[in-house]
C-alpha positions as CSV (number, residue, x, y, z in Angstrom):
1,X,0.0,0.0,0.0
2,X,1.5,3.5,-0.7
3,X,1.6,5.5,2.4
4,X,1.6,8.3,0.4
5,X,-1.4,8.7,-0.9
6,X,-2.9,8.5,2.3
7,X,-3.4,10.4,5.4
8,X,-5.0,9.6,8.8
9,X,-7.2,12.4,9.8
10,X,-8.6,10.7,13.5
11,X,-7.7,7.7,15.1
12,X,-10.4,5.4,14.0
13,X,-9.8,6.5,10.2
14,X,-7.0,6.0,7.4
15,X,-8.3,7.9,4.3
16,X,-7.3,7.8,0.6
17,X,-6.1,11.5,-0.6
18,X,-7.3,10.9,-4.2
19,X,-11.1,10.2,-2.5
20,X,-11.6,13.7,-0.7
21,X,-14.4,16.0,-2.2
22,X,-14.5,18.6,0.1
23,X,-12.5,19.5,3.5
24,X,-12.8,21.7,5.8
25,X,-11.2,22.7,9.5
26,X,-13.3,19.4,11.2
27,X,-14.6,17.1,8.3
28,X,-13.4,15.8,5.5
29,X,-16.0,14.3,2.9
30,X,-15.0,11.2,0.8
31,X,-18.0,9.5,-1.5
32,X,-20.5,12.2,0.1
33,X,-20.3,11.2,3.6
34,X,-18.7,13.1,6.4
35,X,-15.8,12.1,8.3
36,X,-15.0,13.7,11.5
37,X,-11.4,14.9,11.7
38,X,-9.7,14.5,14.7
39,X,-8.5,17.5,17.0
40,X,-4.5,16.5,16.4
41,X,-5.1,16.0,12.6
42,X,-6.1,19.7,11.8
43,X,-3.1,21.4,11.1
44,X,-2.0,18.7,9.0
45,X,-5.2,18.2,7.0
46,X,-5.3,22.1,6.0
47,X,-1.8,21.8,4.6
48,X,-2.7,19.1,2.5
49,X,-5.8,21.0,1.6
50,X,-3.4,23.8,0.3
51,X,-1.5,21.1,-1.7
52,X,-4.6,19.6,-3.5
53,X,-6.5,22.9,-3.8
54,X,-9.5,21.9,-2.0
């Protein structure tokens, strides 16, 4: 499995980059269901929302 193609955003969930629709500061949608993102994984999520341009 490539690690680099995806990022964990909350404990309980491993998510593929190239599946994200939308993000924002505490959800991340992927196939038009909301994920929560985890309180340690925001930082990291909005840089790679910078990187993808979402």
């Amino acid at each position: 499995m490539p690690f680099d193609k995806f990022v964990r955003i909350h404990r309980s969930y491993l998510i593929s980059l190239s599946k994200i629709e939308k993000i924002s500061r505490n959800s991340v949608w992927i196939l038009g269901k909301e994920i929560p993102v985890g309180s340690s994984y925001e930082e990291k999520l909005l840089e790679i929302r910078g990187v993808l341009g979402l």
